[in-house]
C-alpha positions in Angstrom: -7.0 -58.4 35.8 -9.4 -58.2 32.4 -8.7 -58.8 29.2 -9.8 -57.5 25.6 -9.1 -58.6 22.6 -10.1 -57.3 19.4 -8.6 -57.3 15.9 -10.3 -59.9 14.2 -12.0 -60.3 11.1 -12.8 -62.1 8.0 -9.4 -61.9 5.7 -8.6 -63.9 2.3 -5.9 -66.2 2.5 -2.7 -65.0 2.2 -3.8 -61.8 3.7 -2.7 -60.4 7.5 -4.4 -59.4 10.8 -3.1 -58.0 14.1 -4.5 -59.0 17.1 -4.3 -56.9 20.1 -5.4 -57.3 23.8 -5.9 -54.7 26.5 -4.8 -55.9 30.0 -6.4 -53.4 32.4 -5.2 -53.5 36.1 -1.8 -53.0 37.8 -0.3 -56.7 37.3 0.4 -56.6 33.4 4.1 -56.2 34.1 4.3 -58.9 36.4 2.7 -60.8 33.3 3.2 -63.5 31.2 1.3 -63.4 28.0 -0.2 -65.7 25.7 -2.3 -66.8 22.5 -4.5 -69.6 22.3 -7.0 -70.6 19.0 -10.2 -72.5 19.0 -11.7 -73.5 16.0 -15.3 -75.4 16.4 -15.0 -78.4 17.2 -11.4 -79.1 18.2 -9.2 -78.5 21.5 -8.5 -74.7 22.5 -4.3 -74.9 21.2 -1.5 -72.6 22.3 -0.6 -70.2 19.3 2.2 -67.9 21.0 3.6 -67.2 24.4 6.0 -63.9 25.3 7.7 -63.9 28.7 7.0 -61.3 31.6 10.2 -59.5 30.6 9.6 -59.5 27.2 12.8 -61.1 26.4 11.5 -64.8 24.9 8.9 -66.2 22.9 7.1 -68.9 21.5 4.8 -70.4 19.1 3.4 -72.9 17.6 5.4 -74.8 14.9 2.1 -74.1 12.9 2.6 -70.8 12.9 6.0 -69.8 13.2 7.6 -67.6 10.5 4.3 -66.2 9.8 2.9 -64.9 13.5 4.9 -62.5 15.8 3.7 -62.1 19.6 4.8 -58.7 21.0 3.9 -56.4 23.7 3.9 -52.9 24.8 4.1 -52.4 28.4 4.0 -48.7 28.6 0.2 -49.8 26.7 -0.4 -52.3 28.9 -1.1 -54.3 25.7 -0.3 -57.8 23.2 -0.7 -57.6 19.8 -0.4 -60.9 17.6 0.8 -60.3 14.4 -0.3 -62.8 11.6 1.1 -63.0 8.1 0.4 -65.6 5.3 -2.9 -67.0 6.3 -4.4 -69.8 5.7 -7.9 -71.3 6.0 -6.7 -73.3 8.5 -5.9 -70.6 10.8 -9.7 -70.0 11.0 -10.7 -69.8 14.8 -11.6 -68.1 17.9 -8.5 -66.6 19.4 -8.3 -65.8 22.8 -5.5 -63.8 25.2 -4.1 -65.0 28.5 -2.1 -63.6 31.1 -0.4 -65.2 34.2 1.5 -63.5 36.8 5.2 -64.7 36.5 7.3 -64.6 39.6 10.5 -62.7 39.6 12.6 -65.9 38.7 10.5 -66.4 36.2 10.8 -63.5 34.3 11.8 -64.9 31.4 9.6 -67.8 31.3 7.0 -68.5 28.4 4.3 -70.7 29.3 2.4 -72.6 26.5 -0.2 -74.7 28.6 -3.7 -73.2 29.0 -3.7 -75.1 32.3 -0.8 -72.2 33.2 -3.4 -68.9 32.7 -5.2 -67.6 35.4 -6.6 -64.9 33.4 -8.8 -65.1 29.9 -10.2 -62.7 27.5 -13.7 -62.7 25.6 -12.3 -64.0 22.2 -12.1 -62.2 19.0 -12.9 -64.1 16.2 -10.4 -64.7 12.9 -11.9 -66.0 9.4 -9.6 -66.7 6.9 -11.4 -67.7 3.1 -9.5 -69.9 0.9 
């Protein structure tokens, strides 16, 4: 399984970006997906999480209301919405996958410790 992410760029605050990450291989169905940030300096932190199934999905209470995780599995692909943001949302952000089990289908993992799989990073740049 790799991973590519692209999508990010320098933006003003207030101003949006969509992140999206190519999962090539045969396993992205069987997939948990998730968003991590890591902004120099600090711990890599969970942004959002969707579920193998698609059904569920998380995020970080910094983030919610202004970033939506989706994915496209006919694209093999996650995209990362992000709305309203702020200088603080300045980082490198990075896609994960996981394969879920089929009793997990609807699971959402927010740990990094729970990816087995990592993308290069695309980096975001919000001015204030």
């Amino acid at each position: 399984v790799q991973l590519q992410a692209s999508g990010g760029g320098l933006v003003q605050a207030g101003g949006s970006l969509t992140l999206s990450c190519v999962v090539t291989g045969r396993d992205f169905v069987y997939s948990a997906m998730g968003w991590f940030r890591q902004a120099p300096g600090k711990e890599r932190e969970f942004v959002a999480g969707i579920s193998r199934s698609g059904s569920g999905s998380d995020y970080a209470d910094s983030v919610k209301g202004r970033f939506t995780i989706s994915r496209d599995s006919a694209a093999s692909t996650v995209a990362l919405q992000m709305n309203s943001l702020k200088p603080e949302d300045t980082a490198l952000y990075y896609c994960a996958a996981r394969i879920a089990a089929n009793n997990a289908r609807t699971r959402i993992y927010n740990q990094k410790s729970e990816y087995y799989y990592w993308g290069q990073g695309t980096q975001v740049t919000v001015s204030s």
